[in-house]
C-alpha positions in Angstrom: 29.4 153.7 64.8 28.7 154.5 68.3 31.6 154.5 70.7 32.0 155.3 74.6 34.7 158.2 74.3 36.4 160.2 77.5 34.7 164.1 77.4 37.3 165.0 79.6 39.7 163.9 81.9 37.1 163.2 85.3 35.2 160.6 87.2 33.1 158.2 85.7 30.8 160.9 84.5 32.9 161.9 81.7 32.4 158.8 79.7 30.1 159.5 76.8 28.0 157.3 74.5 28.5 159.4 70.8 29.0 158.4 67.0 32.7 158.4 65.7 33.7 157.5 62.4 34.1 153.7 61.9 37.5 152.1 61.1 38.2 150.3 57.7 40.6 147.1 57.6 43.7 147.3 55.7 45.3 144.8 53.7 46.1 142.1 56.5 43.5 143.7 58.8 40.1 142.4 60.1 37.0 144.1 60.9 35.4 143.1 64.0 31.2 144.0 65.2 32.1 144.2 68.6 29.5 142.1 70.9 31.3 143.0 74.7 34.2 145.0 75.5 36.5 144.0 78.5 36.5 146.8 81.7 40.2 146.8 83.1 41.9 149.3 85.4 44.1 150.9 82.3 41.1 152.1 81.5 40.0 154.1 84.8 43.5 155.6 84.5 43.1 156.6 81.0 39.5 158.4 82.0 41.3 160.1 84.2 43.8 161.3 82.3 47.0 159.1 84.0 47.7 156.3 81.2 47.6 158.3 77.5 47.4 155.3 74.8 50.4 154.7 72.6 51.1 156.9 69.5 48.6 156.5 66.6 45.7 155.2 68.9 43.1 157.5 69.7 43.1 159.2 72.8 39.4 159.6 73.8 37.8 156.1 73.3 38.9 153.5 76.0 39.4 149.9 76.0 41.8 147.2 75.7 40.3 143.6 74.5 36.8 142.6 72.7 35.1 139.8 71.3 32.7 139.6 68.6 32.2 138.7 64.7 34.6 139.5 61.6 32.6 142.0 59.9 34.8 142.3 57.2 38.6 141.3 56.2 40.9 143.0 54.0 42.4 142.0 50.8 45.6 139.9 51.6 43.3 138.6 55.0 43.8 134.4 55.0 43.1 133.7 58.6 39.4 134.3 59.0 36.0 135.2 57.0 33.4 137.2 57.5 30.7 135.4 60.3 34.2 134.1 62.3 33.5 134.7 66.1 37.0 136.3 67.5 38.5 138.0 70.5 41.6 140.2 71.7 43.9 142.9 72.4 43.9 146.3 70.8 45.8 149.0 72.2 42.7 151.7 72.9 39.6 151.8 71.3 38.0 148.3 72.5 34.6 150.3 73.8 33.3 150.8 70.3 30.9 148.8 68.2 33.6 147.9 65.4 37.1 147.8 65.8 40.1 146.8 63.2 43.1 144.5 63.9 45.7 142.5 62.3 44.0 139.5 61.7 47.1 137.5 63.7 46.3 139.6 66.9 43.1 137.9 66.6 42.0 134.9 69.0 39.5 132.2 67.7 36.8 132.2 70.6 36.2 128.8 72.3 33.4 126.3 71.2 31.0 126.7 73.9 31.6 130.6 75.0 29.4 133.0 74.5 30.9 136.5 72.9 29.6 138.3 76.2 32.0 135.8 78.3 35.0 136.0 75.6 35.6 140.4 76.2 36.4 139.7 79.2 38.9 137.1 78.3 41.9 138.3 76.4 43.4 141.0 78.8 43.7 139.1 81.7 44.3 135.6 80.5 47.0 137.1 78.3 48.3 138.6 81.3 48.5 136.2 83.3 49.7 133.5 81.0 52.5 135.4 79.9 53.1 136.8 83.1 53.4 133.3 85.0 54.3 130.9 81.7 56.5 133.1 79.4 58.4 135.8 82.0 59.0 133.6 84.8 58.8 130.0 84.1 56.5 128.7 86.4 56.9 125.0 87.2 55.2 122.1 88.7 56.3 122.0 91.6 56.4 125.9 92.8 54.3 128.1 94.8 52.9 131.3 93.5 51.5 134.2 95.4 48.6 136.5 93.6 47.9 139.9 95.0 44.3 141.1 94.5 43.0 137.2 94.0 39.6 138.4 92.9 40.6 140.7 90.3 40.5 139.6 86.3 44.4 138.7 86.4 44.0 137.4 90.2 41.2 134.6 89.0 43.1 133.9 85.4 46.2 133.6 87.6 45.0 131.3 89.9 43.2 128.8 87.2 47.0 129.1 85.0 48.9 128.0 88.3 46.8 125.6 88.7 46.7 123.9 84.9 51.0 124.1 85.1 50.2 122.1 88.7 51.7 124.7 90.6 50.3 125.4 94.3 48.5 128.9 94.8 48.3 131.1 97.5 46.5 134.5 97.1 45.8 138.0 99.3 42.0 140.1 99.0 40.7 142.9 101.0 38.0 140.8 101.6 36.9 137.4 102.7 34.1 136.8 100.4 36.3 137.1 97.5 39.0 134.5 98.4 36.2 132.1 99.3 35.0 132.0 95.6 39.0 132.0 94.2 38.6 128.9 96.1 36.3 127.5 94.2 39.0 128.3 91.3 41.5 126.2 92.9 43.5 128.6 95.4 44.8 126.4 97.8 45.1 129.5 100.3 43.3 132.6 100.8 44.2 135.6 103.0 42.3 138.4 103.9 44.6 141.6 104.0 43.7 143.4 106.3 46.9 144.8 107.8 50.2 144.7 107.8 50.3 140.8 108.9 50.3 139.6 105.5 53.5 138.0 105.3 53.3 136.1 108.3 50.3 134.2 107.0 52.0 133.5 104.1 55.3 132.5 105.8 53.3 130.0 107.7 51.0 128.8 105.1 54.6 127.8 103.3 56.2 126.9 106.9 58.3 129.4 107.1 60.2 129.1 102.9 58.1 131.3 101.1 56.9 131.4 97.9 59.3 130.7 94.4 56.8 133.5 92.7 54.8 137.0 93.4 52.3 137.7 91.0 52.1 141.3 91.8 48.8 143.5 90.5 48.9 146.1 93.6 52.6 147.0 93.5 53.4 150.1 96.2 54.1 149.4 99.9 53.1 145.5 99.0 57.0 145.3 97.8 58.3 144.9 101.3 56.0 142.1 102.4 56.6 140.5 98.5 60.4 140.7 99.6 60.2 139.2 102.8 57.9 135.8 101.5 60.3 135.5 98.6 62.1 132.0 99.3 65.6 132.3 97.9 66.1 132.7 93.8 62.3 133.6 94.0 61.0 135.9 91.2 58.2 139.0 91.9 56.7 140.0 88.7 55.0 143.4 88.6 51.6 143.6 86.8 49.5 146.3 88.6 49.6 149.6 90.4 46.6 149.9 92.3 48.7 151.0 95.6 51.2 153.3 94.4 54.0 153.6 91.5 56.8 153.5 94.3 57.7 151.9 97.2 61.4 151.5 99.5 63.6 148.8 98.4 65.5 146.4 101.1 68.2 145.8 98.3 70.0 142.9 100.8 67.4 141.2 100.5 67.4 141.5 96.7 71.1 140.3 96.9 70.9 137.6 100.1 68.2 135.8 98.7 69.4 136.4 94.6 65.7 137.5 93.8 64.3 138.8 90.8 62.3 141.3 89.7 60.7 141.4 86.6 58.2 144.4 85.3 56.0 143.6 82.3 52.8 145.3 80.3 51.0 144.5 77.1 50.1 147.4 75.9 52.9 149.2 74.5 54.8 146.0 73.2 55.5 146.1 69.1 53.0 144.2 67.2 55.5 141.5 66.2 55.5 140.6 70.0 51.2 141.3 70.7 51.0 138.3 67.6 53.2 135.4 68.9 51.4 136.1 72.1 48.2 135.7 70.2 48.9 132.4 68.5 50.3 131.0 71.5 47.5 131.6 73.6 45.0 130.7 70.8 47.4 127.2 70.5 47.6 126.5 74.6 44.8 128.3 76.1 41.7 127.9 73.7 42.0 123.9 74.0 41.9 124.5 77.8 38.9 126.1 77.7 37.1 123.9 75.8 38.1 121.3 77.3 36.9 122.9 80.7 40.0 123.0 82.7 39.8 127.2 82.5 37.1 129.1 82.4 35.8 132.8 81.9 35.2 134.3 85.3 32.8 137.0 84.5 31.6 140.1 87.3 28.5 141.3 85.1 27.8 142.8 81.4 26.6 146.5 81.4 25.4 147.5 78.6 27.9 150.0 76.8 25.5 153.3 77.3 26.7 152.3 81.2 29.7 152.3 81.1 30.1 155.0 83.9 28.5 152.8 86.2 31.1 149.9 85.3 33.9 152.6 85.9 32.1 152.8 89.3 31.9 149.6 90.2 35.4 148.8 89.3 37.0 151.5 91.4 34.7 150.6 94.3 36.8 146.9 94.0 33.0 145.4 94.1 33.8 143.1 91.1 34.8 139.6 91.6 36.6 138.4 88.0 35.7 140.9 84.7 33.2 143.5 84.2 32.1 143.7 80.4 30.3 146.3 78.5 27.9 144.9 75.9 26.9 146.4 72.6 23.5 145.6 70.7 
């Protein structure tokens, strides 16, 4: 099979269309013809050498989430059949024209969606849905701050606030962006474009802040996450795209009995990757084909491309998911 693999840690450049050996399915496994592979920012760091895979998946083909058609399924398989259109997580090796899975990692796609819309689904609406909905309880009557509002998570986090009926309030670089995560449903947009952040955000709320941070930038962002936290809020940590560290006001932490809350997919046991799995395929699949969320996708590139995704990603010139689509 034919697989985008990293030569070498680089720049886009290094990302190289060749034929690796194609997985078989094991017992309770599935075998998926990819049809699009999701683009997300793991993936630029893994190019460049900054975020190796977990143990046993290979190291030189990229890629976190697909969608496509069960090739095959192994012996003790009883979820799905071959022809059965299906998306999700894998923990590397996503940019690749098959790729195996336990079959309860896999997602039934939505009636309606096409397989080029679905890669670009599971990553960040798995993200955000376990970010905002499992980890820290979002409720109805809240208000939720997203960082980087146009990004995959930023637009999946936005639609999930607004299905739990929870008001949204969300940060870009630039305007354009927040005007179409309006047509999401954020209730306010702000354009970072300095320090002044918070201030907007203290007086979109009139001065009480936000009850949650959905945070995908992390670095110097903490301070002005701290300051817009009303009390008991909770900041949850989804993205580094600013820095790994940042300084730490801990009275605010303790005056205001905040909490913060890290999270990732990828490395979690498989036990954990299923039950999220059949919940979202339980909660969020209904949603979308009922129409109340939706795919939010940038472009498809086909996979021989895939450098000039990598590009476009780390220019931040994608609104929603980039995809890279194979045959």
């Amino acid at each position: 099979m034919k697989a985008v693999t990293i030569r070498e840690p680089g720049d886009p450049s290094v990302l190289v269309l060749r034929e690796v050996e194609r997985p078989e399915p094991g017992r309770r496994e599935i075998l998926v013809r990819v049809r699009s592979s999701g683009v997300n920012r793991a993936d630029v760091l893994q190019r460049r050498g900054l975020y190796p895979p977990p143990p046993g998946v290979a190291r030189d083909i990229p890629g976190l989430e697909f969608a496509g058609v069960v090739e095959s399924v192994g012996p003790d398989v009883t979820l799905w059949k071959t022809g059965d259109r299906v998306m999700g997580l894998v923990g590397g090796g996503g940019y690749a024209e098959f790729v195996v899975v336990h079959e309860r990692e896999a997602v039934r796609v939505p009636d309606g969606m096409s397989l080029e819309e679905a890669g670009g689904v599971p990553e960040v609406f798995a993200t955000a849905y376990d970010a905002l909905i499992r980890q820290l309880n979002l409720q109805t009557s809240e208000t939720v701050l997203i960082h980087a509002v146009g990004s995959g998570v930023g637009t999946a986090g936005v639609q999930i606030t607004r299905a739990a009926g929870a008001r949204t309030l969300g940060t870009s670089r630039t305007a354009a962006k927040v005007e179409r995560a309006r047509e999401l449903g954020l209730d306010v947009g702000i354009v970072v474009s300095d320090a002044t952040w918070p201030d907007a955000v203290l007086k979109a709320t009139e001065g009480r802040g936000v009850d949650v941070v959905l945070d995908l930038v992390g670095g110097r962002y903490l301070t002005g996450n701290l300051t817009v936290l009303a009390p008991r809020g909770r900041q949850i940590v989804v993205g580094l795209t600013a820095g790994r560290t940042a300084e730490l006001d801990h009275s605010q932490l303790l005056s205001k009995r905040l909490t913060l809350v890290g999270t990732s997919l990828r490395t979690r046991p498989i036990e954990e990757k299923i039950a999220l799995a059949r919940e979202l395929e339980a909660r969020l699949v209904p949603r979308f084909e009922a129409g109340r969320l939706r795919p939010v996708l940038d472009r498809a590139i086909p996979a021989a491309e895939a450098a000039a995704a990598h590009a476009r990603m780390e220019a931040d010139e994608n609104f929603g998911k980039i995809v890279l689509v194979w045959g």
